[in-house]
N, C-alpha and C positions, 0 to 999 in steps of 0.2 A: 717441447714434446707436443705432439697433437694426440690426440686421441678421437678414434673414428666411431661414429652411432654405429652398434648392432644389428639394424634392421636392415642394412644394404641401401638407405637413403640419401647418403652421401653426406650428411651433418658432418661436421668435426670441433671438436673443442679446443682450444691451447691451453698446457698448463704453464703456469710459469716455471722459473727453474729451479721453484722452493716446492714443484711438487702441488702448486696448490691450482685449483680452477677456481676463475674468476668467473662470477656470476652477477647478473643484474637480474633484477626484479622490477614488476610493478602491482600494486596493492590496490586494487578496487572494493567500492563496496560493492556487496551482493547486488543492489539494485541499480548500481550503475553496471556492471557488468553486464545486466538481464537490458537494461538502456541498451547499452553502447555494441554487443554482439549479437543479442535475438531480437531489439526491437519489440521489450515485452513488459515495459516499466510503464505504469499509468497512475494518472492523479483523476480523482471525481473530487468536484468542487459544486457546491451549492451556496447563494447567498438569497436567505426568502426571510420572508415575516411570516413566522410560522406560532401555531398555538404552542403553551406548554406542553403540552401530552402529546406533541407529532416530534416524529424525527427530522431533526434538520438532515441527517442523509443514512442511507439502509442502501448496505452492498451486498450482493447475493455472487459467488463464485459459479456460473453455470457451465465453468468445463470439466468435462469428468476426466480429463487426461493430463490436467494440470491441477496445483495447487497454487494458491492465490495468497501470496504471504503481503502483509501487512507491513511496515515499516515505518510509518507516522502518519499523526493523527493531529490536524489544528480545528481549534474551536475559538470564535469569538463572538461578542455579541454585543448590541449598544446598550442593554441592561446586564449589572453585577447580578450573579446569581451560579448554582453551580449547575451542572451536566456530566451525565457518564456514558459513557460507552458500555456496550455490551453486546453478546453472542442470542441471537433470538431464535428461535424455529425458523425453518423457511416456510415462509406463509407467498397469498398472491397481493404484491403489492401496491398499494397505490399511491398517488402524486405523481411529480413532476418529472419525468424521465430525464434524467441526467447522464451524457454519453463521455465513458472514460476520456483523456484527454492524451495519447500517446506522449511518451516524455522524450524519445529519439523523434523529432522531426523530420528527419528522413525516411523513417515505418510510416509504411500506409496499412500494418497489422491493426486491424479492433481487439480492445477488451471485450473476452468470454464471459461477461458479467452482464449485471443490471443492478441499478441505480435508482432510486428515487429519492427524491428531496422531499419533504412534508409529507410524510408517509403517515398513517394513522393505522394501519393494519399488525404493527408487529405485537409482539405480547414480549412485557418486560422479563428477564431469565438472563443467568450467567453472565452477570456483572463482572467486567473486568476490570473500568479504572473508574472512577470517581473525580471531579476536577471542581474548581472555583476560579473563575473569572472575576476581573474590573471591569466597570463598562469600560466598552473598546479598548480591548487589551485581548490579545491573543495568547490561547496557550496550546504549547506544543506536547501530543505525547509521543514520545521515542521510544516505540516496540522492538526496534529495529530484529523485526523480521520475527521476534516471537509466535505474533499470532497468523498461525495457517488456517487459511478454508478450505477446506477439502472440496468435494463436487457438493453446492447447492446448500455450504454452508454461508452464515450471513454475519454480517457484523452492523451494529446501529450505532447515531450516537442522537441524544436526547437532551433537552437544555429543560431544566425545570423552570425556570420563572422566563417569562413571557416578553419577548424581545419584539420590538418593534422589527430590528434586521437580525437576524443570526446570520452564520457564515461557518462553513466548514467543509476541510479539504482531507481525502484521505491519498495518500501514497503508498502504490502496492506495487508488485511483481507475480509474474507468471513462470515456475517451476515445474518442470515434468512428475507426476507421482514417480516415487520409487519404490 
């Protein structure tokens, strides 16, 4: 038996002859998805010798017609010691300008954002993870997709004790407000 789509489009399905339709699927994640069909999945990576009381990296979401979800978060450092991530005001930031890094390398779309590495301007507030490292040992936080920025919201992450190299990479995505 066939059975023809409704909208005058020409689709048709077959069922078999228990009556059933045969379907396939494929499962992405949300940020491959935003990769792989809009060209909107980006990583910001910083690797500095930075003081304890600066952020190894401060994102700020500057599009107001998008939200900027979060997805993971790695932090390492050549000194043991811990760091947290948190949601800060948006302030004007300073350090080192760091430009998102498209993750579909066929997009020649830019990140709506801004980036700095060695930031010293944010003010600590809304603490979301807490973490403890080995020297040179990486750890990963898996938000996936938890935390949104809305327009000109920010996220930081912070290492307390004072690393010769820090290092840290965020992975996000860009989502239409709804």
């Amino acid at each position: 038996m066939i059975i023809e789509g409704g909208t005058g489009n020409g689709f048709k399905a077959r069922v078999t002859d228990a009556n059933q339709l045969v379907v396939y699927s494929e499962s992405l994640e949300a940020v491959s998805h935003s990769s792989q069909f809009y060209g909107r999945a980006y990583t910001w990576t910083a690797s500095a010798d930075i003081n304890a009381t600066d952020s190894i990296l401060w994102l700020r979401n500057d599009s107001a017609s998008e939200n900027l979800i979060i997805d993971t978060i790695a932090v390492s450092s050549d000194a043991a010691g811990s760091w947290f991530v948190y949601c800060p005001a948006n302030v004007t930031p300073d350090g080192n300008t760091i430009t998102g890094v498209n993750m579909n390398r066929g997009s020649n779309l830019l990140a709506t954002a801004t980036c700095k590495s060695d930031n010293t301007t944010a003010v600590l507030a809304n603490y979301i993870y807490y973490g403890h490292n080995a020297a040179a040992e990486t750890a990963i936080v898996q938000l996936r997709g938890a935390l949104v920025l809305g327009y000109l919201d920010c996220v930081a992450i912070d290492i307390t004790t004072e690393p010769t190299l820090a290092q840290c990479s965020i992975l996000g995505w860009y989502h239409p407000i709804q």
